[in-house]
C-alpha positions, 0 to 999 in steps of 0.5 A: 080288534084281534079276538080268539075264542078258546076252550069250546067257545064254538061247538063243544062241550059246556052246559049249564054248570059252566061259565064262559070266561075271558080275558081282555088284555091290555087296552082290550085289544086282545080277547081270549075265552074258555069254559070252565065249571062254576057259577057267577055269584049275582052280588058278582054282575057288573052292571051293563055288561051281559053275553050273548049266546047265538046258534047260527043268527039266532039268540038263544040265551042272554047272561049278566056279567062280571068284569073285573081289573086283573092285577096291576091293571094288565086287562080285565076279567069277565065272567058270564054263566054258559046257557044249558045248551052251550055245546050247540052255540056257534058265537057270542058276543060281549056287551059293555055298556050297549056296545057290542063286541064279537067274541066267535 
């Protein structure tokens, strides 16, 4: 699976009033991922989707997530709310339905 993190997915800015968001192309071969300002509507959360926030080896924040089809059914969507240290997160991983996805 080809993954990319865009947009500050590593070291960089983000915090608290952002959210990470992603693009899951096609079969889900293809991910890209940005920041960007908002907040992820609870009525929003997809249930047994979540994203994991690391520093190094270590947890530091778990988010809900929402998944949604983009049109057509080219891919999907997902959204989860960044933690308020996110400029110090190093990767994320993407959880869908208990399997685990390495985003950086």
């Amino acid at each position: 699976m080809q993954q990319r993190a865009t947009g500050g997915s590593g070291a960089g800015s983000g915090g608290s009033d952002g959210g990470a968001t992603g693009v899951l192309a096609g079969n889900g071969n293809v991910e890209e991922w940005w920041t960007a300002e908002g907040t992820l509507d609870p009525a929003e959360v997809t249930p047994g989707h979540e994203v994991e926030f690391y520093q190094g080896n270590r947890l530091v924040a778990r988010a809900p997530a929402s998944l949604a089809e983009l049109p057509e059914g080219s891919g999907k969507y997902v959204l989860a709310q960044a933690p308020a240290n996110f400029g110090a997160i190093t990767s994320m991983v993407r959880v869908a339905n208990g399997v685990r996805h390495p985003i950086a």
